[in-house]
C-alpha positions as CSV (number, residue, x, y, z in Angstrom):
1,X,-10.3,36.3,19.5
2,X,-13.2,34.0,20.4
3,X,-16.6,35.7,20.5
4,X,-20.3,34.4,21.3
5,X,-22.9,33.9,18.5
6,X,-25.6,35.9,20.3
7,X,-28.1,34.7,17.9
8,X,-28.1,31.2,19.1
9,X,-28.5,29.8,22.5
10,X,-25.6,29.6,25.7
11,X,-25.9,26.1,25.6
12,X,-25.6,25.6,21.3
13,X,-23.0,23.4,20.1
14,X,-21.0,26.5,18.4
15,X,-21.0,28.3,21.5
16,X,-20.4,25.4,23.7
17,X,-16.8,25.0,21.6
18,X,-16.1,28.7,21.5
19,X,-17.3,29.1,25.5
20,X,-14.4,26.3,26.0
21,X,-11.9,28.2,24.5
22,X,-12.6,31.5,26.0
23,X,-13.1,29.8,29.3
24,X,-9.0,28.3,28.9
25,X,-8.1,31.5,27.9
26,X,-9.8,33.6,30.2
27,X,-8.4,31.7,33.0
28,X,-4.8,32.0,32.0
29,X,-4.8,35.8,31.5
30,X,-6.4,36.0,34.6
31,X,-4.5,33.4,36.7
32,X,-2.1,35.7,38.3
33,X,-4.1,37.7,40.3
34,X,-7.6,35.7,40.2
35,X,-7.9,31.7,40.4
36,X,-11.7,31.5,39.2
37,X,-13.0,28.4,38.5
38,X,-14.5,27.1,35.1
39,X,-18.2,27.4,36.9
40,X,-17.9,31.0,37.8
41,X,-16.5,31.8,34.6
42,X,-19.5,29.9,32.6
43,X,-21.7,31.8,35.1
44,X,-20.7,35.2,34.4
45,X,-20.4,34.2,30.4
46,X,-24.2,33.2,31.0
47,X,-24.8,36.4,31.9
48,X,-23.0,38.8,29.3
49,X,-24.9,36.3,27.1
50,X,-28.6,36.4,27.7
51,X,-27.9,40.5,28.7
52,X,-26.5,40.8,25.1
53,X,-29.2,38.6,23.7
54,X,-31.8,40.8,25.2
55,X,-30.6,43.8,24.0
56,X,-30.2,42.7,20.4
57,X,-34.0,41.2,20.2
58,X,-35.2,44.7,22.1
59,X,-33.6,46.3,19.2
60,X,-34.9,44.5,17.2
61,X,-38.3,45.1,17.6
62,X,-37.6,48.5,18.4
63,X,-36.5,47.9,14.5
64,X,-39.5,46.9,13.2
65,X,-41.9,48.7,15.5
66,X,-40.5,52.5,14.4
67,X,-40.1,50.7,10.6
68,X,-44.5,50.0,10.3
69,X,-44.7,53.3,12.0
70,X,-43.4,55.0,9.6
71,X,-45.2,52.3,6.5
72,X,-48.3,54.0,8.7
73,X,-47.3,57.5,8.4
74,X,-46.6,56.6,4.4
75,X,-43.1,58.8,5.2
76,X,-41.3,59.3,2.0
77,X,-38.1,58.3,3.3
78,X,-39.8,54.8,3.8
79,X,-42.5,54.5,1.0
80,X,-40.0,53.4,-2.0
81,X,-39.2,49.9,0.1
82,X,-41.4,47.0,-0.3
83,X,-43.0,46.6,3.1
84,X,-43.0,42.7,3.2
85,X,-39.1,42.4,2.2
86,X,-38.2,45.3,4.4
87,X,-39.7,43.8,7.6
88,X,-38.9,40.3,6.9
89,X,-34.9,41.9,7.0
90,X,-35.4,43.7,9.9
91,X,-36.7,40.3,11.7
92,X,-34.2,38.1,10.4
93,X,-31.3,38.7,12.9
94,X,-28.6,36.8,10.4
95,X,-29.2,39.4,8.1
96,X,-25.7,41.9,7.5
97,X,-25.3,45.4,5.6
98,X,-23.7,44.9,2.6
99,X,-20.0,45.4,3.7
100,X,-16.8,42.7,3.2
101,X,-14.1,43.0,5.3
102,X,-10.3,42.3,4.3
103,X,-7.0,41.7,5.3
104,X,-4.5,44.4,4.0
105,X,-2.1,42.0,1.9
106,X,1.0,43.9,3.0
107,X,0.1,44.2,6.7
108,X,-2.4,41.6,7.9
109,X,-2.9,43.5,11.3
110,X,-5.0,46.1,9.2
111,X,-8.8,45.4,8.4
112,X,-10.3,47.0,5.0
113,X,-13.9,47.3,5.1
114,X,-15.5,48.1,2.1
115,X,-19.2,49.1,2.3
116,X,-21.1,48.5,-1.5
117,X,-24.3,50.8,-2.3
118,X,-27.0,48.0,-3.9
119,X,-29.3,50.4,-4.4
């Protein structure tokens, strides 16, 4: 399954390779009812793109908007977290929960998330 980095640029080099491969792909499940061309395809992928990209960075700052709200408020659900780390997290969009995800070793269809409490 090829998927676009929505944290870099349409045009980056990862998501020029990856754009390529969905692009082939894309075409072939679609060939028997639809002959779209590579341009039309890149045009529409443009588009799921930058909407996607929007979205995230609204969130985003939705994020970290509600999160010095609440520093403001001094909430207690809040107060414990250093303020600087917290929001430097919250604006760093390569930042993940703490979860690794697995293969199941007897049937490598399944996915095992496993999801570790650091606190």
């Amino acid at each position: 399954m090829y998927s676009l980095n929505y944290n870099q640029t349409f045009t980056s080099a990862n998501n020029c390779k990856i754009r390529h491969k969905l692009i082939s792909e894309l075409q072939k499940s679609l060939a028997p009812k639809f002959r779209l061309s590579v341009t039309q395809l890149t045009k529409w992928l443009n588009s799921i793109h930058k909407s996607r990209r929007a979205t995230a960075r609204i969130q985003k700052l939705c994020c970290i908007k509600a999160a010095k709200e609440l520093f403001r408020k001094n909430d207690p659900n809040i107060t414990d977290y250093d303020k600087e780390s917290l929001l430097r997290i919250l604006a760093d969009r390569a930042f993940h929960l703490p979860e690794m995800s697995d293969t199941d070793e007897k049937d490598h269809s399944k996915t095992i998330v496993n999801v570790y409490d650091l606190s």
